[in-house]
C-alpha positions in Angstrom: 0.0 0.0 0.0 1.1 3.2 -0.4 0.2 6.3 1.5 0.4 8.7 -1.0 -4.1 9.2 -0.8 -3.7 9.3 2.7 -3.4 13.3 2.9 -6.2 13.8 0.1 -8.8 11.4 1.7 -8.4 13.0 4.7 -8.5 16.2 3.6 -12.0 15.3 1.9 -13.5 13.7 5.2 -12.9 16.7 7.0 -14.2 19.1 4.3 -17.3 17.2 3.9 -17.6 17.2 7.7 -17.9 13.2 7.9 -17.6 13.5 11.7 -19.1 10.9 14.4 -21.3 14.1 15.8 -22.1 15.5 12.2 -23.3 11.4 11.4 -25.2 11.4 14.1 -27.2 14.9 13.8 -27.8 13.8 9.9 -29.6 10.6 10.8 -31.4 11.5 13.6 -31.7 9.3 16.6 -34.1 6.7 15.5 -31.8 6.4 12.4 -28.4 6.2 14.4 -30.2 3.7 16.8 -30.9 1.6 13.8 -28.0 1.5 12.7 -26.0 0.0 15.7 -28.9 -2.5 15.2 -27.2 -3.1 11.8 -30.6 -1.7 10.3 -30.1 0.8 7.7 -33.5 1.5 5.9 -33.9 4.4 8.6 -30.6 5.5 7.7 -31.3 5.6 4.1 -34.7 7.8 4.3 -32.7 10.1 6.3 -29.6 10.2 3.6 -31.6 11.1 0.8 -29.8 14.8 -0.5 -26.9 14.1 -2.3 -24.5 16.6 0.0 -21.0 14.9 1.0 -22.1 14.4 4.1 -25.1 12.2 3.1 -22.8 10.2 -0.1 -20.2 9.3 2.4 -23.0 8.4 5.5 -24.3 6.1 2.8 -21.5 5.1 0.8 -20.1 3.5 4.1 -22.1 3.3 7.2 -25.1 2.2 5.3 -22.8 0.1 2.3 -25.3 1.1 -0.2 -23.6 2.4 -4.4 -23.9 6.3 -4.8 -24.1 7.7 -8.2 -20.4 8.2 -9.9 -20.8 11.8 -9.7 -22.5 12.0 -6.3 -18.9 9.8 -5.1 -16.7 12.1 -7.2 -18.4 15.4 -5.5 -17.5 14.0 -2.1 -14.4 12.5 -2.7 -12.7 14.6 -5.7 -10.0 13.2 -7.6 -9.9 10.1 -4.9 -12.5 7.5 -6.5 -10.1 5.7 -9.3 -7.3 6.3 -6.5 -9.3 4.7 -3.7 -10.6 2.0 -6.2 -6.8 1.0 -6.9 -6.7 0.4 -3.2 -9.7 -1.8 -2.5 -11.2 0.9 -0.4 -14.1 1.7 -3.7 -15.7 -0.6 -6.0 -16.0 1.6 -9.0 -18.7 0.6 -12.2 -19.9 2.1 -15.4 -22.3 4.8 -12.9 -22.2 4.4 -9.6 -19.7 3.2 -6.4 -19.6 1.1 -3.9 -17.7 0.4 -0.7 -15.5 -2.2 -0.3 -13.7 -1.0 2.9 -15.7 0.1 5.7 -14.1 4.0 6.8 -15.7 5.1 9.5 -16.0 8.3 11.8 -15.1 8.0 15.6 -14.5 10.1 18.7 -12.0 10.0 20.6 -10.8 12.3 23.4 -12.2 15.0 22.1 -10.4 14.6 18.7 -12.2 13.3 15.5 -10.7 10.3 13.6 -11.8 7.8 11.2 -11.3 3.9 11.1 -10.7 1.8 8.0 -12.1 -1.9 8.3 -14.1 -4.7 6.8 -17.4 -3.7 5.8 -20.2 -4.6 8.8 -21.4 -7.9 7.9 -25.4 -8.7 8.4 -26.7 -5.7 7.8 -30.5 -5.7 7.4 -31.0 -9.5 8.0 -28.5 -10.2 5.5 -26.0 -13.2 5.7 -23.4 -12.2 7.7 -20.6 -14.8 6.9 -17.0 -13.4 6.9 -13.5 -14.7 5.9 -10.9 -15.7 8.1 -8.7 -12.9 8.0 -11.7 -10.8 8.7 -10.7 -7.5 10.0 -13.1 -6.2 12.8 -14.2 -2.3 12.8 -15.2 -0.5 15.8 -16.8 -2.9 18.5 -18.2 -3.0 21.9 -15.3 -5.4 23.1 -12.9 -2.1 21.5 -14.8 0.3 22.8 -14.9 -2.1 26.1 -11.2 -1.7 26.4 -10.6 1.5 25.4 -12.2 3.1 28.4 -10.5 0.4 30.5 -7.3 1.5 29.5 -5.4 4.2 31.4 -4.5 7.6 29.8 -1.6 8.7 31.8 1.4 9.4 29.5 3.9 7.4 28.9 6.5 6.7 26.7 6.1 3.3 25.1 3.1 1.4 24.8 1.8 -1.8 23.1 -1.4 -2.9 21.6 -1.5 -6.8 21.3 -2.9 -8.2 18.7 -4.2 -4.5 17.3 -6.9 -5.6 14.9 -8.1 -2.8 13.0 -5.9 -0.5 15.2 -8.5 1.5 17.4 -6.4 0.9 20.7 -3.3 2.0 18.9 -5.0 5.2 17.5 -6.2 5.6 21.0 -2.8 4.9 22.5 -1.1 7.3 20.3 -2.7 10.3 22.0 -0.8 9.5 25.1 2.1 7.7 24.3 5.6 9.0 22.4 5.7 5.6 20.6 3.1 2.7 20.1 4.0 -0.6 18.7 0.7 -2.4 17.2 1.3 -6.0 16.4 -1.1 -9.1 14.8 -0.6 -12.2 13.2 -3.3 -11.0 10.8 -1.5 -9.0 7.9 -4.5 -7.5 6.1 -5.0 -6.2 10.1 -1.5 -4.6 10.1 -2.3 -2.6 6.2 -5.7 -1.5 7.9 -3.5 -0.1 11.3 -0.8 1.0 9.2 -3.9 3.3 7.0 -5.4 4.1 9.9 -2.3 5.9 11.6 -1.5 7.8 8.2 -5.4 8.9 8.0 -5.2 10.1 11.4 -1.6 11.8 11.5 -0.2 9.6 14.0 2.7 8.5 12.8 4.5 6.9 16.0 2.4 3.9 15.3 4.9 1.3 14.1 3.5 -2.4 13.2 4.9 -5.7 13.1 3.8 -9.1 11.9 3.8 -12.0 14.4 1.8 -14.1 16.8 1.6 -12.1 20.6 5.2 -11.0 21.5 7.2 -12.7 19.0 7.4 -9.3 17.6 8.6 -7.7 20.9 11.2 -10.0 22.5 13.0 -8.6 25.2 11.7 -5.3 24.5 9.5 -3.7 27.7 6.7 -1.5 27.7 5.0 0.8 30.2 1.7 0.3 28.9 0.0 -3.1 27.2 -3.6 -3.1 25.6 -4.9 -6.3 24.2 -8.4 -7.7 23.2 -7.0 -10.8 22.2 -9.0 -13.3 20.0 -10.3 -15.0 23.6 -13.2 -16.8 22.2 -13.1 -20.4 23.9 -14.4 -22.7 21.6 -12.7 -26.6 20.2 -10.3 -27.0 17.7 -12.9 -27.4 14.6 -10.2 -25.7 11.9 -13.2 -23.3 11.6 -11.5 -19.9 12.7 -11.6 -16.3 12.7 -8.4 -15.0 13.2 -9.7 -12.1 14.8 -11.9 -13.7 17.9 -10.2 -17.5 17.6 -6.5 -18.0 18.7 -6.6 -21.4 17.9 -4.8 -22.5 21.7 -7.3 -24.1 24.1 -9.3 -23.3 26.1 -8.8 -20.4 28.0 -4.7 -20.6 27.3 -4.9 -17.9 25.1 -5.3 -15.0 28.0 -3.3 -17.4 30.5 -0.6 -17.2 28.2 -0.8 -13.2 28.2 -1.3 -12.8 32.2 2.0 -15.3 32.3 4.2 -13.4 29.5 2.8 -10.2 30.2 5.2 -9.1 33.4 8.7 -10.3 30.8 7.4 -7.1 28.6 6.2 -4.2 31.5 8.8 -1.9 32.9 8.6 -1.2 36.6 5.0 0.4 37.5 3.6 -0.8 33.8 0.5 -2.1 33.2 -1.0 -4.6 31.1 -4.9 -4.3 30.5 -6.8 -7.7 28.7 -10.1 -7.9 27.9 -10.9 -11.6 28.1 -13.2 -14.6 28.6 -11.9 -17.2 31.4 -13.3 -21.2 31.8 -15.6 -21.8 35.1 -14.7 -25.1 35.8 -16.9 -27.5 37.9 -15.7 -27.4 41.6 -13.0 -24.7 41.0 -13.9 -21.3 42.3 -13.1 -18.8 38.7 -10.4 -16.8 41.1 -9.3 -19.4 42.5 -7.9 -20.8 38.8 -6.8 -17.5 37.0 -4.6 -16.6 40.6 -2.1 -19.5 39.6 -1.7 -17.0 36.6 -0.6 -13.8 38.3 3.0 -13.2 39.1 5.4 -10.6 39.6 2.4 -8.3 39.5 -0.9 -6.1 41.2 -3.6 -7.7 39.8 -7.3 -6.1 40.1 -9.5 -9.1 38.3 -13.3 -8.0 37.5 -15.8 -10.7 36.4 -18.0 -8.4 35.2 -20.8 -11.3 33.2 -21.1 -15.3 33.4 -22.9 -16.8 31.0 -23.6 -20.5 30.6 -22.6 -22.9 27.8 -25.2 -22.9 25.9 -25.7 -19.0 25.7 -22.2 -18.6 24.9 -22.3 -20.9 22.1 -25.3 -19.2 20.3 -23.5 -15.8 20.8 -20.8 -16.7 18.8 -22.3 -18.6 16.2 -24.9 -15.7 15.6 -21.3 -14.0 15.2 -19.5 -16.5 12.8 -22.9 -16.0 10.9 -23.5 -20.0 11.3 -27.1 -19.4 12.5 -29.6 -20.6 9.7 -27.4 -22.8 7.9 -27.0 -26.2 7.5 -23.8 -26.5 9.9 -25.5 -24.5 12.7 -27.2 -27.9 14.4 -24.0 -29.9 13.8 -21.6 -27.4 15.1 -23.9 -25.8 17.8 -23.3 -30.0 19.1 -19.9 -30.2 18.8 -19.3 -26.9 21.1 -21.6 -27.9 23.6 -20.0 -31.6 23.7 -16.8 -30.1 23.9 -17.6 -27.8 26.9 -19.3 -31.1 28.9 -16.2 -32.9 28.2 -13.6 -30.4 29.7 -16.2 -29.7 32.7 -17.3 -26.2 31.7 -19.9 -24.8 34.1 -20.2 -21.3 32.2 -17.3 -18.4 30.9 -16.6 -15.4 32.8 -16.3 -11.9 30.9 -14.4 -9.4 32.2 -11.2 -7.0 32.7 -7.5 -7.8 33.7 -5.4 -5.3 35.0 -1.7 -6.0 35.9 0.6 -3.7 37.0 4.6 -4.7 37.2 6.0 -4.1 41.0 8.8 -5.9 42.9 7.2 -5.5 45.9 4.8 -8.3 47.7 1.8 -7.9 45.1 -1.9 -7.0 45.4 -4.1 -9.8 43.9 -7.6 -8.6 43.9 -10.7 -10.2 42.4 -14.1 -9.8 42.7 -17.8 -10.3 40.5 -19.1 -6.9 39.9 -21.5 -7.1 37.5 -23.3 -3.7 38.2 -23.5 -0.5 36.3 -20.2 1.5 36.3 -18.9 4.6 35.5 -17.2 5.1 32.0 -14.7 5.1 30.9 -13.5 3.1 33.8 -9.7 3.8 33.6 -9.6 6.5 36.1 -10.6 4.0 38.9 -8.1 1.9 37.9 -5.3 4.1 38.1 -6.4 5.2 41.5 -6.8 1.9 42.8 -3.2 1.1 41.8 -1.9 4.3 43.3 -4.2 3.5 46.3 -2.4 -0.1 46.6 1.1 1.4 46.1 0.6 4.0 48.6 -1.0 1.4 51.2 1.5 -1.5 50.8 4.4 1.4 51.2 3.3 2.1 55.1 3.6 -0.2 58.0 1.1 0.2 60.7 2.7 2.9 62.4 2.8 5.1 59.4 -0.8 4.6 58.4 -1.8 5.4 62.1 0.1 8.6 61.9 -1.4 9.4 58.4 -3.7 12.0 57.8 -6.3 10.7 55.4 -9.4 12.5 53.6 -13.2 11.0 52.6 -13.2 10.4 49.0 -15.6 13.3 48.1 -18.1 11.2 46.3 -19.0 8.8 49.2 -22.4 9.2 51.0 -23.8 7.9 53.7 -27.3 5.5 53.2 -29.0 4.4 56.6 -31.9 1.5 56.8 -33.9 1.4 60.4 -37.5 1.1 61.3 -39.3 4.5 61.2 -38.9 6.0 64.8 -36.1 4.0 65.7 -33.3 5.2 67.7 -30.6 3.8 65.6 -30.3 2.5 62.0 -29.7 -1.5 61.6 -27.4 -0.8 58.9 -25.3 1.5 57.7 -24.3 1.5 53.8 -21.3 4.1 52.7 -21.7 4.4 48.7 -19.6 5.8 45.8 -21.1 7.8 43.3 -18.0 7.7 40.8 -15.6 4.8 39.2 -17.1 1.3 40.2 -19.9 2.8 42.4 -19.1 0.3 44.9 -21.5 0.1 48.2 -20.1 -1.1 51.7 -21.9 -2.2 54.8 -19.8 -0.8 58.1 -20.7 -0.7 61.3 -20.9 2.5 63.5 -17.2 2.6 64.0 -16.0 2.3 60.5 -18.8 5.3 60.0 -17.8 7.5 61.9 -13.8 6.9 61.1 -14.9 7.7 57.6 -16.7 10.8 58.4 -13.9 12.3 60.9 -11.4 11.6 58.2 -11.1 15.0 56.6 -7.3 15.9 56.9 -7.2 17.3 60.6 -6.5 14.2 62.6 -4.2 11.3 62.2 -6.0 7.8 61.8 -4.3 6.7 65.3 -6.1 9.6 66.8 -9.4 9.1 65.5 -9.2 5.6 66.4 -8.3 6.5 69.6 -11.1 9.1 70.2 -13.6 6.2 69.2 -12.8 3.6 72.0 -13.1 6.4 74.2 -16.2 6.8 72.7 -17.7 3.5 73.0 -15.5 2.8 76.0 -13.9 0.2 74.5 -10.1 -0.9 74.7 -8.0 1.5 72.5 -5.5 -1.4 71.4 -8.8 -3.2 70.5 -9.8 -1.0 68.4 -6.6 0.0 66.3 -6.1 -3.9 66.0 -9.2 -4.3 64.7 -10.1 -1.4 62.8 -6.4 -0.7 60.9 -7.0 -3.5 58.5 -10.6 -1.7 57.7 -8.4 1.7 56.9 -6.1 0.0 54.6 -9.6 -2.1 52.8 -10.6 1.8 52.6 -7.7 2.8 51.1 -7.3 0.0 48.8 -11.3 0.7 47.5 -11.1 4.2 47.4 -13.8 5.3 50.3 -10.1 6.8 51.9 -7.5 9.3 50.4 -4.1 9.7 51.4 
């Protein structure tokens, strides 16, 4: 490929305002809501001027021909360019799409995204080819707002797909490596970074970090193809590694601390195997080493609903195979003592301290994107695991400012019979306490050292004051570590 059109096809998105915001206001909400419903006839009655705007909105989103001079008004001097590329389809009148380029938003700066075109749109067959290259996504999006926007200087997407993380990555980072086995995935990345005048984006060709060995990065992203299914020889290389099992995010949790400098994090997207009799965090802790590890299970789903998801997705459903194959993964799953698969987010960060292994199910609403909480939860472990009981009794500490205070009790009663504190930001956790841990919470606004508030409370409830520091310092650090408590 060359990137000679790069500049030029830019230059005619942007004057045709082909923008995710300008998209959106053209179709309309019932329109735009069709479409992520892969519907487009809404789309179309909305498209029906023959501005820029409108050819482009249904040149690619809705993957319907334009009239030749409709395509050359809104894209001048590019449609024999473009067609030379594969990106157009061009015939005696109109054009078509054969590349999906898509507007997108991203901190506050508008780029565009070259894929495969969306298959199934309006009930169509939605059968793709193994080197498939997948556009924009929930699982993307998914990670994207997991993954945390400090800067840094070197940074890694794994297994980069279209490129989207890498694009993302590339606002924040003085250098991104984007590698895949998939090389039509690697043209698409290597497009999308000249589209978008990123040009620290460097790709290589290989499977995982072959590309990168012995080469260390502060930051890793990776939605890696985690779909757990049997080794049929039926696979899309991006959502089937062809390892089993779950071995394809084991491998990366394992491998991952090799490639992170000190303080680095990895970030996975991934599915995990619940096994009959083994608890889910149980198994994946064997993984973790060298690192903090925060583990959220945020969806189980059980074999059977797992298996229709991704045959809907492999476009299998309605064909002759579907019965037969739809078998063979259930089969499968009974053999090797599946109970369901876990969905969720991995977050490693490289230390050489003791680490912090923490999982937990948390399959409630959350706020997004996520990756603030998960950088404050890793300075929140670094800063806890740096003070030994002495120091974090002499620390002055602060009430997160979004915590509130929920009390349950019968109407006229003295005293509540429970007492819930409750985020309002980042995971929105909620935490029973008793009256103690309450009232620690709410004295803890900068003034007082935690030793001194704990020793006003046993005067308080006359109760020993070594009592309560041995009992209630653990709480602090809990607080700490979840974010009710700043230091």
């Amino acid at each position: 490929m060359t990137s000679d059109f790069a500049p030029a096809l830019r230059a005619a998105l942007v004057a045709a305002d082909y923008t995710y915001d300008a998209v959106a206001d053209l179709l309309g909400t019932t329109a735009h809501a069709a479409l992520s419903r892969n519907e487009t006839v809404p789309g179309l009655q909305a498209t029906r001027g023959h501005t820029p705007l409108e050819t482009l909105t249904r040149l690619f989103l809705l993957q319907t021909p334009v009239s030749l001079a409709d395509a050359e008004k809104a894209l001048p001097d590019l449609v024999d360019p473009l067609a030379a590329q594969g990106i157009l389809e061009r015939s005696v009148g109109e054009v078509a799409a054969r590349l999906d380029v898509r507007p997108y938003a991203a901190e506050d700066r508008d780029l565009w995204v070259v894929s495969d075109l969306t298959p199934g749109l309006d009930g169509a067959p939605n059968r793709v080819g193994t080197d498939h290259v997948l556009g924009i996504s929930s699982a993307s999006t998914s990670l994207a707002q997991l993954t945390i926007r400090e800067p840094v200087a070197r940074a890694l997407d794994l297994g980069t797909g279209c490129g989207v993380q890498a694009l993302h990555l590339a606002e924040h980072a003085r250098s991104v490596v984007a590698t895949d086995v998939n090389k039509r995935a690697l043209w698409m990345t290597e497009l999308n970074a000249w589209l978008n005048e990123l040009p620290g984006i460097q790709v290589r060709d290989g499977s995982f970090f072959e590309p990168v060995h012995g080469e260390q990065f502060d930051l890793i992203a990776t939605n890696p193809p985690f779909v757990i299914s049997p080794a049929t020889g039926e696979r899309l290389v991006y959502r089937d590694s062809g390892l089993p099992g779950d071995r394809v995010v084991e491998d990366i949790v394992r491998a991952a601390p090799a490639h992170l400098t000190q303080g680095g994090w990895c970030q996975i997207l991934a599915n995990w195997v619940i096994t009959d009799g083994v608890p889910w965090d149980e198994r994946l802790s064997g993984w973790v080493t060298d690192c903090d590890a925060w583990v959220v299970q945020r969806e189980v789903v059980d074999p059977a609903t797992y298996v229709e998801l991704w045959l809907k997705d492999a476009g299998v459903q309605g064909t002759r195979d579907y019965v037969r194959r739809y078998e063979t993964w259930l089969s499968w799953f009974a053999e090797q003592g599946v109970e369901g698969v876990g969905f969720g987010w991995i977050n490693l960060r490289r230390t050489d301290a003791e680490p912090t292994v923490r999982f937990e199910d948390w399959p409630y609403d959350v706020e997004q994107p996520i990756a603030p909480a998960v950088h404050a939860w890793g300075e929140a472990i670094r800063v806890v695991a740096g003070l030994d009981d002495d120091a974090l009794l002499g620390s002055r500490l602060v009430a997160c400012d979004d915590v509130q205070q929920e009390t349950l009790g019968a109407p006229g009663a003295e005293d509540p019979h429970t007492v819930v504190l409750r985020q309002q930001r980042g995971l929105r956790r909620a935490r029973q306490v008793d009256t103690v841990e309450a009232a620690l919470v709410g004295a803890c606004d900068g003034d007082l050292a935690v030793g001194q508030i704990l020793d006003a409370l046993a005067q308080l409830t006359e109760a020993d004051a070594g009592t309560i520091r041995a009992s209630y310092l653990p709480v602090v650090r809990d607080l700490v570590g979840e974010g009710f408590l700043l230091r």
